[in-house]
N, C-alpha and C positions, 0 to 999 in steps of 0.2 A: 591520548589517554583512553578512549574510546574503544581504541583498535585492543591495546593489550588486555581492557576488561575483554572481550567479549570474546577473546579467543581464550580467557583463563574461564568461563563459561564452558567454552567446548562451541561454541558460532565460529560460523562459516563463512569467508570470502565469497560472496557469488560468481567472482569473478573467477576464481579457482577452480568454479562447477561447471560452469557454462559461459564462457568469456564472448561469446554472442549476445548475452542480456547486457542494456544499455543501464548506467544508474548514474542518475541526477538528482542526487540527493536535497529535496527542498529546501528542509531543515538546517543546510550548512550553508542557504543563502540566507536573504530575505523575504522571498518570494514565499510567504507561509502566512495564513491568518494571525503569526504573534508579530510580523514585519521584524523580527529578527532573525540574525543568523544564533540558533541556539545546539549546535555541533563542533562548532569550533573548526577543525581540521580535518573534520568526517568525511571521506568522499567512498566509500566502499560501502556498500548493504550487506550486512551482517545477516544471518540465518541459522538455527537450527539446522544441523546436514539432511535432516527427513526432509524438510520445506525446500531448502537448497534445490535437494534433485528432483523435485518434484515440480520446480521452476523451469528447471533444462528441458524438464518433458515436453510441459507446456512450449517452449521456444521451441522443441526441435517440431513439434507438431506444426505452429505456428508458421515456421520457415518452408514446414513440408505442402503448408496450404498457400502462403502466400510470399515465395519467397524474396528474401530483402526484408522484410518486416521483423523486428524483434520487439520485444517485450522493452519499454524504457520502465526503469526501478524509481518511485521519489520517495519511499522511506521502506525502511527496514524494521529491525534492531532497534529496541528504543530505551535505556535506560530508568528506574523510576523517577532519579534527582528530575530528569527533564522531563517527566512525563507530569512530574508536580508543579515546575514552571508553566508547562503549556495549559495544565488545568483551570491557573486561575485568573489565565484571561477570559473566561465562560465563564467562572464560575459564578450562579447565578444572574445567568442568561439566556434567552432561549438558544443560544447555538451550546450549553453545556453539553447537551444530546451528544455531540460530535467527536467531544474529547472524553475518553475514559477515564472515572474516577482513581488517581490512584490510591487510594486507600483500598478498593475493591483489586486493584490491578487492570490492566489491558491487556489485547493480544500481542502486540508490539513489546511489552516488557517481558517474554519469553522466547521473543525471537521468531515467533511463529507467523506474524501477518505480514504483508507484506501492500504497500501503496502503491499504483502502479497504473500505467496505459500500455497503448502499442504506437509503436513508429513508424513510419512507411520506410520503402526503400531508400529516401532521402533524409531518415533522420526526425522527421519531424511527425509531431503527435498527430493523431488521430482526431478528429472533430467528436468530443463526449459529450456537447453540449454546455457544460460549465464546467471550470476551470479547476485544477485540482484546489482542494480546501476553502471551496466556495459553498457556506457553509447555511445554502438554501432551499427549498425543497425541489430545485431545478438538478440535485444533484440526488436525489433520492430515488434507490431503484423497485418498480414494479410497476409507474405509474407513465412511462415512455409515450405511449399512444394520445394519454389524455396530454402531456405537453406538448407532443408536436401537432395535434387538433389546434393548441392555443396558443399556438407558433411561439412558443416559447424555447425547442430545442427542435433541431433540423431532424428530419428523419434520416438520414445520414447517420445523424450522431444516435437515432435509437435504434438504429443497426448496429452501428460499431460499438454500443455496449452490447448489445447481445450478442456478438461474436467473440468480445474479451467474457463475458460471461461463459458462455458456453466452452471454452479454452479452460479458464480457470475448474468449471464444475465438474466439466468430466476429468479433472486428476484430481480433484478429491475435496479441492478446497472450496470454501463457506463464502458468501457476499455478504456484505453488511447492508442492510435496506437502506440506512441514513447516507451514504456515501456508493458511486460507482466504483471508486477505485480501490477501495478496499477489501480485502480477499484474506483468510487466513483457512486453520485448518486446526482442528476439534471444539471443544465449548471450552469456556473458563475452568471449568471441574474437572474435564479429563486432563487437560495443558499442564494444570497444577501437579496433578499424579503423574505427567512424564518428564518436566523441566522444571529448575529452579526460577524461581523469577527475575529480574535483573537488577537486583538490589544496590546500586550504585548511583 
């Protein structure tokens, strides 16, 4: 059901843009802070076509630096109906931070953000320090140096965010401070004035 809304949107296969990018879609497991699979049969990350290529850049750059390494995808595309289910497991808790209201909307219900690490040549993630949707200030970005002073995250892994940082910034896309892996592109206000929201 997923697939037909978002292509009746105008979203994008990633796979279609750049079939180098890996996606393991969390959300169509269990492996997420709701411990459900809340996607059903989702396994494709859906985009906006501007964000789309703007993905491949970053991979082909990625490949051009370290090659075998691609971008792995864990969320996309995110509907509001689900964006309402995953709100009110926070709601009214200190991790609410992490999940966007949707009454306000998020960047994920326009197709625009995108969840995400790097893989090595084998396939396998990068050391980020905490886990994707681990939703504690060990995932929080600006504060890298004072964690691994307090050996709370490897300096490894406060390298390898700042090279998925620096990947991500220089094509144009935005970090969110409360999460590493989360990366989009414009504010709430201009998103609104270029895409529909994903009202399903």
């Amino acid at each position: 059901m997923f697939e037909a809304k978002f292509k009746e949107y105008g979203l994008v296969d990633i796979a279609t843009v750049c079939p180098d990018i890996l996606v393991e879609l969390k959300y169509t497991t269990t492996d997420n802070f709701t411990g459900h699979d809340v996607y059903g049969d989702l396994v494709k990350a859906y985009f906006v076509p501007e964000v789309a290529e703007m993905l491949a850049r970053v991979q082909a750059r990625l490949g051009a630096l370290k090659p075998g390494w691609r971008l792995l995808i864990y969320d996309a595309a995110r509907p509001l109906s689900t964006q309402r289910y995953m709100f009110e497991f926070v709601k009214g808790t200190p991790q609410e931070k992490y999940v966007a209201d949707p009454s306000v909307h998020g960047f994920h219900n326009y197709g625009v953000a995108v969840d995400l690490t790097i893989a090595d040549g084998g396939g396998r993630p990068l050391d980020m320090g905490s886990g994707f949707d681990e939703f504690t200030d060990r995932s929080n970005v600006g504060h890298e140096d004072e964690l691994v002073a307090a050996g709370r995250i490897s300096s490894e892994a406060r390298d390898n965010r700042a090279f998925l940082a620096k990947l991500m910034i220089e094509e144009g896309f935005e970090p969110n401070p409360d999460e590493w892996w989360h990366y989009q592109k414009y504010s709430l206000e201009e998103v609104a004035r270029h895409y529909p929201v994903l009202d399903f």
